[in-house]
Backbone as XML, in Angstrom:
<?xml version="1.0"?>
<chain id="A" units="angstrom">
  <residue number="1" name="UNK">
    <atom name="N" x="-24.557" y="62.573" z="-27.179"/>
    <atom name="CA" x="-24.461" y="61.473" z="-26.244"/>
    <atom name="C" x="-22.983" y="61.271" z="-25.888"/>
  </residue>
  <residue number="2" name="UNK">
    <atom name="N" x="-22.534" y="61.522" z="-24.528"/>
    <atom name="CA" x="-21.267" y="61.464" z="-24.307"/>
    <atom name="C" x="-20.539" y="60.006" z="-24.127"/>
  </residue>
  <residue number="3" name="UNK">
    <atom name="N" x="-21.267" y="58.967" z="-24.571"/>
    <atom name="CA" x="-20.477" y="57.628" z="-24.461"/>
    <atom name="C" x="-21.339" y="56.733" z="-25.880"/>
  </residue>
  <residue number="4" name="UNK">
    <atom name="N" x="-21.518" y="57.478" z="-26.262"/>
    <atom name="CA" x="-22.511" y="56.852" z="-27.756"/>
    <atom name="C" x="-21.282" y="56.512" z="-28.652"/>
  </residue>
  <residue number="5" name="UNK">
    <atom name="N" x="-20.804" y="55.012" z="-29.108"/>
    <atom name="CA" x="-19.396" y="54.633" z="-29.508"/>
    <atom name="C" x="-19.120" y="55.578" z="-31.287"/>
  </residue>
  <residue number="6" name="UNK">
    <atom name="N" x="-20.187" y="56.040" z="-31.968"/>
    <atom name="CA" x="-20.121" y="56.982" z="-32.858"/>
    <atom name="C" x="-20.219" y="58.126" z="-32.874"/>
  </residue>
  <residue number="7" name="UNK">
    <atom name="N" x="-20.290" y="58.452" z="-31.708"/>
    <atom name="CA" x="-20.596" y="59.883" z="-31.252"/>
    <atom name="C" x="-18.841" y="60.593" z="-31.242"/>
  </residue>
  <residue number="8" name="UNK">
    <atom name="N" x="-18.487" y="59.138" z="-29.980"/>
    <atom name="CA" x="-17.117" y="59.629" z="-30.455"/>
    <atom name="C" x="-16.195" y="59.403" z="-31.185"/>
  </residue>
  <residue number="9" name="UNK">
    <atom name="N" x="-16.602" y="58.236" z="-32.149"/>
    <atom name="CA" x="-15.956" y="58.496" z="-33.662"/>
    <atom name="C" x="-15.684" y="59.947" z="-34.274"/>
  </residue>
  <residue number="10" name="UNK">
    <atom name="N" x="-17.185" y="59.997" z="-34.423"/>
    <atom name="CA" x="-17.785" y="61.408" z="-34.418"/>
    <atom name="C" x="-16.231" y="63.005" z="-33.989"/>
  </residue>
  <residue number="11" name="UNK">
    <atom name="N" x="-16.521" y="62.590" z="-32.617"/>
    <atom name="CA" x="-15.579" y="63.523" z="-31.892"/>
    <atom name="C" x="-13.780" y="63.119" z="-32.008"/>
  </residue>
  <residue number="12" name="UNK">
    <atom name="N" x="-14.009" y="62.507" z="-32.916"/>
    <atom name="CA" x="-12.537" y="61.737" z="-33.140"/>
    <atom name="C" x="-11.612" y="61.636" z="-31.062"/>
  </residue>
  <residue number="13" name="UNK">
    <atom name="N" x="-12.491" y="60.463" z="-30.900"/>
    <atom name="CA" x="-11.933" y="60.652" z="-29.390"/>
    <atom name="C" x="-11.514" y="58.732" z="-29.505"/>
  </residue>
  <residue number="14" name="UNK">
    <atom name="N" x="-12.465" y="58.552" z="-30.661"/>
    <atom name="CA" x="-11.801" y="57.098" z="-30.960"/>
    <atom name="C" x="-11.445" y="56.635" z="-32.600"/>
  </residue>
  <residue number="15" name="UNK">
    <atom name="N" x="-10.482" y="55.879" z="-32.638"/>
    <atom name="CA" x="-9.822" y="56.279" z="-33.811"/>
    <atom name="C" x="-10.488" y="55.427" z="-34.384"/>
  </residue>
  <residue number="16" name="UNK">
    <atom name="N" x="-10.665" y="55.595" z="-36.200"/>
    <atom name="CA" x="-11.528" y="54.954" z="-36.728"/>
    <atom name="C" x="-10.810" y="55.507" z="-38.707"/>
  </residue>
  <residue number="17" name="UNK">
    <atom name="N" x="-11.261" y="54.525" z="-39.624"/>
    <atom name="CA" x="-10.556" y="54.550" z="-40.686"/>
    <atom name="C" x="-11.409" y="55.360" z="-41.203"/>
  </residue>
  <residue number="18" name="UNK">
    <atom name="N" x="-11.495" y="56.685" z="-41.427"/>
    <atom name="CA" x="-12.169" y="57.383" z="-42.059"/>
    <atom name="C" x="-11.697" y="57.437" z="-43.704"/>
  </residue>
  <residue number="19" name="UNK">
    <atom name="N" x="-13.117" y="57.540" z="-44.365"/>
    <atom name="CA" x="-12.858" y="57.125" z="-45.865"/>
    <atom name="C" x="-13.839" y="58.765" z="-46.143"/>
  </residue>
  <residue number="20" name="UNK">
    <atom name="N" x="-14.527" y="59.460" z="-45.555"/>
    <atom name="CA" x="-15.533" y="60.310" z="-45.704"/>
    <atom name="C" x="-15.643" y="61.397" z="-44.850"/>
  </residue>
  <residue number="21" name="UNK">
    <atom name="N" x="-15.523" y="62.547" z="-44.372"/>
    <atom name="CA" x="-16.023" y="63.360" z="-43.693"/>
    <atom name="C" x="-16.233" y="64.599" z="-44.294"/>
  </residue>
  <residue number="22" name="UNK">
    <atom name="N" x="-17.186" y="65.537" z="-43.369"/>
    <atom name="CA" x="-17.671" y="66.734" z="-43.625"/>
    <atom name="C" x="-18.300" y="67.471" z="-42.384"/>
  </residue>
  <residue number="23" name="UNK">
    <atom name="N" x="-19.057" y="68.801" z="-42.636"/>
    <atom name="CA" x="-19.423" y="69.253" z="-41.500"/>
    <atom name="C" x="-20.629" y="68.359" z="-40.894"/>
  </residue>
  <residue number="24" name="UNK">
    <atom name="N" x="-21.891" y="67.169" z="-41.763"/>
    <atom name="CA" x="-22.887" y="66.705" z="-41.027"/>
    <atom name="C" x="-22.710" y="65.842" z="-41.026"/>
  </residue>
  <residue number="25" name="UNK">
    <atom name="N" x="-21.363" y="64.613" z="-41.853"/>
    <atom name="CA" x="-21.844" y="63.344" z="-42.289"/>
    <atom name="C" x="-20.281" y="63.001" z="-42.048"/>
  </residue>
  <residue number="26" name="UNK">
    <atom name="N" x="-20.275" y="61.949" z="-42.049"/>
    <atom name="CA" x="-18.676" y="61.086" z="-41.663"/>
    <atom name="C" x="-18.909" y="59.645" z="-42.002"/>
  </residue>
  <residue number="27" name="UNK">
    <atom name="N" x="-17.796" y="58.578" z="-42.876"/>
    <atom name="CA" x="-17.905" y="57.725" z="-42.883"/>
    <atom name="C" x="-16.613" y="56.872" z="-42.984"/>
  </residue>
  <residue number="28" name="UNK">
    <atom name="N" x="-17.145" y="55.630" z="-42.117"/>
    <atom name="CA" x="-15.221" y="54.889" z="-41.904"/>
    <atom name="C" x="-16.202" y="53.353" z="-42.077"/>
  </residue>
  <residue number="29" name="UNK">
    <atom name="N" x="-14.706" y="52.831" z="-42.030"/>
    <atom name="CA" x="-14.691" y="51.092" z="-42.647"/>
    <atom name="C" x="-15.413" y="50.436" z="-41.316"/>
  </residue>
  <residue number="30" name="UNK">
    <atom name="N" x="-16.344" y="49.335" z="-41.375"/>
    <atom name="CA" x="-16.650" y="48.551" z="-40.641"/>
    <atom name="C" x="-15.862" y="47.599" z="-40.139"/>
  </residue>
  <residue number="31" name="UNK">
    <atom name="N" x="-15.215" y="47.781" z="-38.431"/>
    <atom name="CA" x="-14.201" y="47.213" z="-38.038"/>
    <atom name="C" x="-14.622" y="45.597" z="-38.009"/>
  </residue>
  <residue number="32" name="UNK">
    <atom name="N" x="-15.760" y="45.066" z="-38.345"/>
    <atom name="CA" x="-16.503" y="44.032" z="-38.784"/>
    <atom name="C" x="-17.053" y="43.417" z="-40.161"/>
  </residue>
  <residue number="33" name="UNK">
    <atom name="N" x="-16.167" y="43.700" z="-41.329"/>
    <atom name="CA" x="-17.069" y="43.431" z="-42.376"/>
    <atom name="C" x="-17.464" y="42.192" z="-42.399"/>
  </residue>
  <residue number="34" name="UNK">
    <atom name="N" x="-19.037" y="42.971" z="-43.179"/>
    <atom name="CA" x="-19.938" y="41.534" z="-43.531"/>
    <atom name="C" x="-19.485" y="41.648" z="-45.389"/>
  </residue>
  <residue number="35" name="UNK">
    <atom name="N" x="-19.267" y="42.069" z="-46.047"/>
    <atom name="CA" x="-18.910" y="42.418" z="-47.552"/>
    <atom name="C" x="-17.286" y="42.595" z="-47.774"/>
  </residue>
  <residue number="36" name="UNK">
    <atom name="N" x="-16.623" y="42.748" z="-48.577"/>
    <atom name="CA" x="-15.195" y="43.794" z="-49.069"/>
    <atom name="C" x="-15.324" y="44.818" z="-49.012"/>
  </residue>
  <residue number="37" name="UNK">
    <atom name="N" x="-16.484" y="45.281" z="-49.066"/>
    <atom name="CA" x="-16.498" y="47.014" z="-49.053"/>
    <atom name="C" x="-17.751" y="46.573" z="-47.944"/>
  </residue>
  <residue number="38" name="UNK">
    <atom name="N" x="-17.345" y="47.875" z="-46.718"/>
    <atom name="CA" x="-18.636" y="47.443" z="-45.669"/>
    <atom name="C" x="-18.263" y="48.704" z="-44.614"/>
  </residue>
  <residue number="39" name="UNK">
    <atom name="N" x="-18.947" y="49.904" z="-45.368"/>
    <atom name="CA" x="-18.542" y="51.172" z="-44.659"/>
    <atom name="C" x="-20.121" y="51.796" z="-44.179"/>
  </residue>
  <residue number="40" name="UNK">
    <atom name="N" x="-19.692" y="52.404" z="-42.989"/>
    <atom name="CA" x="-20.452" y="52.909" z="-42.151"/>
    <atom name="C" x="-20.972" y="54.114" z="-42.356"/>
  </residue>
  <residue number="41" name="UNK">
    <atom name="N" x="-22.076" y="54.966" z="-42.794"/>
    <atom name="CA" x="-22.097" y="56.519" z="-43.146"/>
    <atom name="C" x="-22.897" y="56.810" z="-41.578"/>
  </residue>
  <residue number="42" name="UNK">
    <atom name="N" x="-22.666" y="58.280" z="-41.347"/>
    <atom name="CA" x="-23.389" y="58.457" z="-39.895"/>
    <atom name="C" x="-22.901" y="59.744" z="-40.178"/>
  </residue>
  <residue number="43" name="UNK">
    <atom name="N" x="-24.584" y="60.116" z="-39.953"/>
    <atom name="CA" x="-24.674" y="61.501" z="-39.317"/>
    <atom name="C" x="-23.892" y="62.286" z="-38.044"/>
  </residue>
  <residue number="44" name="UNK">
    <atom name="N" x="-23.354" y="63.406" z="-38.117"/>
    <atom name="CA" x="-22.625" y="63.839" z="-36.856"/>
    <atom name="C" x="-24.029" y="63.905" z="-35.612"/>
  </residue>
  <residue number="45" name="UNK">
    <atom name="N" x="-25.145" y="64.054" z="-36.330"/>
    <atom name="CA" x="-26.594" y="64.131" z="-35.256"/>
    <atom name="C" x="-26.331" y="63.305" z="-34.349"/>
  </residue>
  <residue number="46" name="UNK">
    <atom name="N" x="-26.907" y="63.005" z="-33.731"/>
    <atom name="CA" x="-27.536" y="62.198" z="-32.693"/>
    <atom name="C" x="-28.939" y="61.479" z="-32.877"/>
  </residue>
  <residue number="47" name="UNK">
    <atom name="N" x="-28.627" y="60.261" z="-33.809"/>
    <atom name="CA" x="-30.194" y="60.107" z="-33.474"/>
    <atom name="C" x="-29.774" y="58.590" z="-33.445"/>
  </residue>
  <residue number="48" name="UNK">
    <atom name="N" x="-31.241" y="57.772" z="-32.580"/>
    <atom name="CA" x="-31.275" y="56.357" z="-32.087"/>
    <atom name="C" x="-31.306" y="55.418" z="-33.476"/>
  </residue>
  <residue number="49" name="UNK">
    <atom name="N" x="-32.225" y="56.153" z="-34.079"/>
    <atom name="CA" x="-32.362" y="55.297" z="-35.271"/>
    <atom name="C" x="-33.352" y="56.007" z="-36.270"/>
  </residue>
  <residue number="50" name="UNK">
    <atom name="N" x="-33.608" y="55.556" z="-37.463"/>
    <atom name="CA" x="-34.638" y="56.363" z="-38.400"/>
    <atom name="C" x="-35.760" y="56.376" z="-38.230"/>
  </residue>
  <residue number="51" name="UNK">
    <atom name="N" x="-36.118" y="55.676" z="-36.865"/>
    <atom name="CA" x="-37.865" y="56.089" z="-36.421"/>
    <atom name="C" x="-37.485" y="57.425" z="-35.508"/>
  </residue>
  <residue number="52" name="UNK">
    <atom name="N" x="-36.582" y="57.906" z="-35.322"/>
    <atom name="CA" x="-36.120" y="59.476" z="-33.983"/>
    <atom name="C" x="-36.233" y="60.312" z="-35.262"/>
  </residue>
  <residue number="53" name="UNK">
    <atom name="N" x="-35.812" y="59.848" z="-36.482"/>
    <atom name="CA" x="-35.301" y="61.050" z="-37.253"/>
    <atom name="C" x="-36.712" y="62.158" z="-37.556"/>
  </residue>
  <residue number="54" name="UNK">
    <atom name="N" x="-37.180" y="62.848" z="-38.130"/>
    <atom name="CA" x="-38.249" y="64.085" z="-38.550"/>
    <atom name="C" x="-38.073" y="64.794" z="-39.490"/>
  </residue>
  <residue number="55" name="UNK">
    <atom name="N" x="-39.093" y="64.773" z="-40.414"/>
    <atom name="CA" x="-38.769" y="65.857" z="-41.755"/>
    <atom name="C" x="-37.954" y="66.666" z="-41.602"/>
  </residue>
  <residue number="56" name="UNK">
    <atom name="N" x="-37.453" y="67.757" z="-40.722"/>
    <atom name="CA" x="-35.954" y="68.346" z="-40.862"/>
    <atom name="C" x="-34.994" y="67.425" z="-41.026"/>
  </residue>
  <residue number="57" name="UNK">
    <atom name="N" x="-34.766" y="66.332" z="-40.905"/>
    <atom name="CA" x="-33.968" y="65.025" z="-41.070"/>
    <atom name="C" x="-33.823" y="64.526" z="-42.650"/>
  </residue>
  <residue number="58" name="UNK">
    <atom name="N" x="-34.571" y="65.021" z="-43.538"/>
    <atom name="CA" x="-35.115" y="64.679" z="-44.734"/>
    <atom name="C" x="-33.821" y="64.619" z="-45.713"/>
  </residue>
  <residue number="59" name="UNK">
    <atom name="N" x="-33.047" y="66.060" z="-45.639"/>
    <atom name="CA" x="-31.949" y="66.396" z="-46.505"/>
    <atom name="C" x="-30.498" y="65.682" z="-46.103"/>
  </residue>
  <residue number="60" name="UNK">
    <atom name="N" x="-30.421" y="65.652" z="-44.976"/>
    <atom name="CA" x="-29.176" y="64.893" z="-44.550"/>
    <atom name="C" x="-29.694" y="63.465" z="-44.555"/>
  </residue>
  <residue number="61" name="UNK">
    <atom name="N" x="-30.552" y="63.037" z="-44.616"/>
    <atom name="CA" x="-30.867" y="61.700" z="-44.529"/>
    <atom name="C" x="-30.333" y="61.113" z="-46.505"/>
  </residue>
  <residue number="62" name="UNK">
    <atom name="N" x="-31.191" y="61.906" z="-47.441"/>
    <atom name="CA" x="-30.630" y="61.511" z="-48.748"/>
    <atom name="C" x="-29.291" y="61.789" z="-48.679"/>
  </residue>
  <residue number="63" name="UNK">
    <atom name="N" x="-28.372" y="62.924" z="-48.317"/>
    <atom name="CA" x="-27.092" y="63.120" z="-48.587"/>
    <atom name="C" x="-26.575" y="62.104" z="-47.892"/>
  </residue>
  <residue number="64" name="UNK">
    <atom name="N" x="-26.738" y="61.208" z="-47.154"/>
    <atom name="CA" x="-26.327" y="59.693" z="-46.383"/>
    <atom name="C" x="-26.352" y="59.145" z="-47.893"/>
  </residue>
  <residue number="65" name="UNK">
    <atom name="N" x="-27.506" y="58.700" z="-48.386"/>
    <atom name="CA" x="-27.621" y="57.528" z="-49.518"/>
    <atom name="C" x="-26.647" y="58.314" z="-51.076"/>
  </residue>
  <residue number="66" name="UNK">
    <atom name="N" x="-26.296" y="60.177" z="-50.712"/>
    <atom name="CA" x="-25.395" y="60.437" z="-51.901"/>
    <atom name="C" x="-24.179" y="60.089" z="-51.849"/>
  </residue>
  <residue number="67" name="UNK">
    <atom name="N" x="-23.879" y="59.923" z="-50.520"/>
    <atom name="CA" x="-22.388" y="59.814" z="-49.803"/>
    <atom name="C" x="-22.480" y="58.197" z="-50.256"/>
  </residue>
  <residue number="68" name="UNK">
    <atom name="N" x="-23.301" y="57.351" z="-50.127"/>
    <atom name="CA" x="-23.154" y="55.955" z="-50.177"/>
    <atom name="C" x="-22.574" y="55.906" z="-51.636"/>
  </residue>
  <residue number="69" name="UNK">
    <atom name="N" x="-23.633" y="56.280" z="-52.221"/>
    <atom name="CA" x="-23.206" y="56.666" z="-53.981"/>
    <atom name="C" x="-21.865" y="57.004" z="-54.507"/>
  </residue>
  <residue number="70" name="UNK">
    <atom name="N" x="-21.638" y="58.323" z="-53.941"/>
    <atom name="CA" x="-20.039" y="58.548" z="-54.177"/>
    <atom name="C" x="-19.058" y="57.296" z="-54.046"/>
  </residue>
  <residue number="71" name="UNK">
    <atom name="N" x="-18.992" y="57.290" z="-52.499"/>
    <atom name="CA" x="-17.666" y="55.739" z="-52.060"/>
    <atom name="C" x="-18.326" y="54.933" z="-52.793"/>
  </residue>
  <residue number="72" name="UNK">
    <atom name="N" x="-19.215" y="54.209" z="-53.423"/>
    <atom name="CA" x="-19.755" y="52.641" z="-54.072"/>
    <atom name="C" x="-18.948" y="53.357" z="-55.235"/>
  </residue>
  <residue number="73" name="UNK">
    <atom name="N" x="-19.098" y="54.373" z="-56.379"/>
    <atom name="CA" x="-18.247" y="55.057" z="-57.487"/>
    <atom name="C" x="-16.509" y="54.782" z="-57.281"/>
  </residue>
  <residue number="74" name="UNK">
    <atom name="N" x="-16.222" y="55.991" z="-55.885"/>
    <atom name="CA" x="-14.752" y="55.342" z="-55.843"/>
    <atom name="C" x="-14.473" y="54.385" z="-55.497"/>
  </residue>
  <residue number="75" name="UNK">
    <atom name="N" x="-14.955" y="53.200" z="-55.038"/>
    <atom name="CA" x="-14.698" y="51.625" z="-54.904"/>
    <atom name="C" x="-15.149" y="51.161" z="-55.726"/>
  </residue>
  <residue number="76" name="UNK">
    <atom name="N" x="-15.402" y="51.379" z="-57.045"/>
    <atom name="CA" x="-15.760" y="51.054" z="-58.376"/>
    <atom name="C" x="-16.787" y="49.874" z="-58.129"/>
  </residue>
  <residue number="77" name="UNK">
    <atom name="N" x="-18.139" y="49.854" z="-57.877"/>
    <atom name="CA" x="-18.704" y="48.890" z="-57.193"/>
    <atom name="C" x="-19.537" y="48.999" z="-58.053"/>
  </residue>
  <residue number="78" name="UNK">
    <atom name="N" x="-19.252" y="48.362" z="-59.365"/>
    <atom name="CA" x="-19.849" y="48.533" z="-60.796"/>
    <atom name="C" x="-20.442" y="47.175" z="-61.161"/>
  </residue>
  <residue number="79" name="UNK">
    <atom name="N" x="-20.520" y="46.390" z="-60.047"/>
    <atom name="CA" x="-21.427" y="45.319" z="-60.319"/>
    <atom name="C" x="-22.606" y="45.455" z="-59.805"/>
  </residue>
  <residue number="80" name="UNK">
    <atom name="N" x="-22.752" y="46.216" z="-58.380"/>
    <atom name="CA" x="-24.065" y="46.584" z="-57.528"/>
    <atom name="C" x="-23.493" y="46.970" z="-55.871"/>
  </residue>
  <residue number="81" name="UNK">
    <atom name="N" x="-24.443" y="47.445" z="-55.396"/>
    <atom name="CA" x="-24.065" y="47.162" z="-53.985"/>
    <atom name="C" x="-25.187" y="47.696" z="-53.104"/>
  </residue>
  <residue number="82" name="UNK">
    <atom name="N" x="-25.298" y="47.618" z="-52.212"/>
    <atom name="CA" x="-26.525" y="47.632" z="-51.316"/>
    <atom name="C" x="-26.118" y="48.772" z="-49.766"/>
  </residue>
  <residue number="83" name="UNK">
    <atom name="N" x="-27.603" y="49.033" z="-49.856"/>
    <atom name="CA" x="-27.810" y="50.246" z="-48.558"/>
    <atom name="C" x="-28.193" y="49.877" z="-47.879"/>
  </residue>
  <residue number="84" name="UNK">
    <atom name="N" x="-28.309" y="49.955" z="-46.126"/>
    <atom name="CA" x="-28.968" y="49.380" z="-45.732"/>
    <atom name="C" x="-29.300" y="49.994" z="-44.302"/>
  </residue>
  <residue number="85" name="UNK">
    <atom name="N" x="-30.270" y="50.471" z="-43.230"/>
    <atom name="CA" x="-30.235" y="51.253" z="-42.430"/>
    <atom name="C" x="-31.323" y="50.163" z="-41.274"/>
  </residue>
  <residue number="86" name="UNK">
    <atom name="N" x="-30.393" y="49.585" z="-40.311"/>
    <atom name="CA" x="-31.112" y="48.587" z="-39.574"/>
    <atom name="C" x="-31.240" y="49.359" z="-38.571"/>
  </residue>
  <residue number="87" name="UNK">
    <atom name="N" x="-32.886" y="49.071" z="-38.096"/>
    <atom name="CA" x="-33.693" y="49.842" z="-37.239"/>
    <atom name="C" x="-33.843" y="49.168" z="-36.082"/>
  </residue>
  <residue number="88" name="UNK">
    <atom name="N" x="-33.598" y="48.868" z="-34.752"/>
    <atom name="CA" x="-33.720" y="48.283" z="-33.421"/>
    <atom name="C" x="-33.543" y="47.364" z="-33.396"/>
  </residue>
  <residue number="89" name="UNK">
    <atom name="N" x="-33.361" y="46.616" z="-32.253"/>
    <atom name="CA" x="-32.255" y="44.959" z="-31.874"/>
    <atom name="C" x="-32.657" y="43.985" z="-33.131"/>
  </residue>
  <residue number="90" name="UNK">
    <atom name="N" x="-34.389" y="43.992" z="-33.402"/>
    <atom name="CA" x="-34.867" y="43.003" z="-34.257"/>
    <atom name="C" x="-34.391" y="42.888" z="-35.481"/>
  </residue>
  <residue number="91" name="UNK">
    <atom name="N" x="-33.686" y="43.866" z="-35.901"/>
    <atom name="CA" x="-33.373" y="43.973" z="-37.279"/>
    <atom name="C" x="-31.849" y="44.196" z="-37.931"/>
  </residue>
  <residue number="92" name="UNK">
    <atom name="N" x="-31.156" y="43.707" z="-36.292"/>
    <atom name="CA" x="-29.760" y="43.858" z="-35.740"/>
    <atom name="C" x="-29.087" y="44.891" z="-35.874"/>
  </residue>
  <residue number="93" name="UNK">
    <atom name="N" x="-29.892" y="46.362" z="-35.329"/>
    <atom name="CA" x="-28.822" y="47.011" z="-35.033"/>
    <atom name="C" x="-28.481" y="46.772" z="-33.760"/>
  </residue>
  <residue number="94" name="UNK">
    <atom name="N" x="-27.091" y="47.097" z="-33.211"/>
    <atom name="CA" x="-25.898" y="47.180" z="-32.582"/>
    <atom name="C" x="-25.574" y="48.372" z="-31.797"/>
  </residue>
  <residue number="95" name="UNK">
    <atom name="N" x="-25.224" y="49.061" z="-32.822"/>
    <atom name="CA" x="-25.187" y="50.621" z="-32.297"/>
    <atom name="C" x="-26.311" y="51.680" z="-32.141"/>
  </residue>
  <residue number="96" name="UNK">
    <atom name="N" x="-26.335" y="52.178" z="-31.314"/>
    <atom name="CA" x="-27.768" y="52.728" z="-31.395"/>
    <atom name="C" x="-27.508" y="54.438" z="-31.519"/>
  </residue>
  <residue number="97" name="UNK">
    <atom name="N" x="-26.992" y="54.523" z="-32.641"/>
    <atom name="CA" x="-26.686" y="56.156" z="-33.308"/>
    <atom name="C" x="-27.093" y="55.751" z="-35.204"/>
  </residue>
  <residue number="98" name="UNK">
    <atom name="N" x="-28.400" y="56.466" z="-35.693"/>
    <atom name="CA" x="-28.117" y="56.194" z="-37.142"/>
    <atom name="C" x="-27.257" y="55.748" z="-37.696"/>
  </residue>
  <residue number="99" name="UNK">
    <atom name="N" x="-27.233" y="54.787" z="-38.710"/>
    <atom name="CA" x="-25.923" y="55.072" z="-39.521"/>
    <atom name="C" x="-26.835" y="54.019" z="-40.413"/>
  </residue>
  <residue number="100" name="UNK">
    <atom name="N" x="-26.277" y="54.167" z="-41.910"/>
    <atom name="CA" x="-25.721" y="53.818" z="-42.944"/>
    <atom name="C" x="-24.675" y="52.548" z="-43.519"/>
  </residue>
  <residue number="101" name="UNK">
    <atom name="N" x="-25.544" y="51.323" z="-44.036"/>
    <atom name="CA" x="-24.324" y="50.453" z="-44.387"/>
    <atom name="C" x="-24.391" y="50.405" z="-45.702"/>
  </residue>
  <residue number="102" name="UNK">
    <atom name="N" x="-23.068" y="50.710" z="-46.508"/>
    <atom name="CA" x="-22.705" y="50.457" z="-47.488"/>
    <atom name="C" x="-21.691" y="49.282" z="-47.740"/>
  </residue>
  <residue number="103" name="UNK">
    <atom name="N" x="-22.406" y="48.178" z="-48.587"/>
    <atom name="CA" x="-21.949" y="46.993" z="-48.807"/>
    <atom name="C" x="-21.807" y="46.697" z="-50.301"/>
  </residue>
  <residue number="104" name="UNK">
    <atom name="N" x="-20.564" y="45.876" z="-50.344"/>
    <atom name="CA" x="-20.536" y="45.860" z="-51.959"/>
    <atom name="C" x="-19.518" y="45.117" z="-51.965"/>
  </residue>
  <residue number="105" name="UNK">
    <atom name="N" x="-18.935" y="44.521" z="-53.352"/>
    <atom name="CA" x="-17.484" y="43.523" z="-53.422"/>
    <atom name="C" x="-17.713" y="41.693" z="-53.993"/>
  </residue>
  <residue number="106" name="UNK">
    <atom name="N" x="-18.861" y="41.710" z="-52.999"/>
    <atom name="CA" x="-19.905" y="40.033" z="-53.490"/>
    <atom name="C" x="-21.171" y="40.351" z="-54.077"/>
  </residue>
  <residue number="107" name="UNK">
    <atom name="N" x="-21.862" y="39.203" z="-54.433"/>
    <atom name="CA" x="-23.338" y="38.841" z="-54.674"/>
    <atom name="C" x="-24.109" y="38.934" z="-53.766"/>
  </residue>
  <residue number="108" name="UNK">
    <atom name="N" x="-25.478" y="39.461" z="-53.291"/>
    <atom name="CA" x="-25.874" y="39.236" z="-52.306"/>
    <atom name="C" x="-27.246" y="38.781" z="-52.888"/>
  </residue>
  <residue number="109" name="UNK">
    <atom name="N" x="-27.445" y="38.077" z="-52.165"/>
    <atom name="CA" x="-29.129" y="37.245" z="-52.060"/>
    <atom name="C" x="-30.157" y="38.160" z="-51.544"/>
  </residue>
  <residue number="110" name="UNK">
    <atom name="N" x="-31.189" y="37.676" z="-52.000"/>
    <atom name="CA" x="-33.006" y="38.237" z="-51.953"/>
    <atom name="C" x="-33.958" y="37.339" z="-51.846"/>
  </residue>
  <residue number="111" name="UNK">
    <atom name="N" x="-34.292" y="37.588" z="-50.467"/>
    <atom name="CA" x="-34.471" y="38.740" z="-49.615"/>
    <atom name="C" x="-33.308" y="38.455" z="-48.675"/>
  </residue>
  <residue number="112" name="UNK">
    <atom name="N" x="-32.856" y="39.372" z="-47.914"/>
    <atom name="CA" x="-31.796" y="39.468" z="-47.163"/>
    <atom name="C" x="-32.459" y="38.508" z="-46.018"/>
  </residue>
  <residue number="113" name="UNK">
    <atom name="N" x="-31.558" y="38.531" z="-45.147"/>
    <atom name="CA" x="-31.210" y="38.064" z="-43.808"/>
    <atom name="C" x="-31.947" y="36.668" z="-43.351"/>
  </residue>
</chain>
């Protein structure tokens, strides 16, 4: 998607605090945190959201939640921290390219939102 605002994260055409990259997966700080730690994981794919994604989607989809794992480790987020993958306007996503929120730093309440 040539104007998809992670796409060109993605394409490093917009600058962004990268804490993560690789050949399928990339992840930078939320220029919005809702947490202290409040980083973004995203597939280099293209997809709208995790209802586009398809069993070929399966393996990069967990290596999203390993990547979450890793950064929650090096941000020593040894009290807890939360995943979270919001699916269409209702459930406030924003951007409409997959991604991955990794949150951590506070307490968070149950049930969310």
């Amino acid at each position: 998607m040539e104007d998809c605002l992670f796409c060109r994260i993605n394409r490093r055409e917009i600058p962004a605090q990268l804490v993560y990259d690789d050949e399928e997966i990339c992840a930078f700080e939320d220029i919005q945190p809702q947490a202290p730690t409040h980083i973004l994981i995203c597939p280099r794919k293209h997809l709208v959201s995790l209802a586009d994604a398809g069993t070929g989607d399966a393996a990069m989809l967990g290596r999203m939640q390993l990547v979450a794992a890793k950064l929650a480790a090096e941000r020593k987020l040894t009290d807890g921290y939360r995943t979270v993958f919001n699916n269409g306007r209702g459930a406030g996503q924003s951007v409409f390219h997959l991604h991955l929120h990794l949150l951590g730093g506070r307490a968070f309440k149950w049930p969310p939102g």
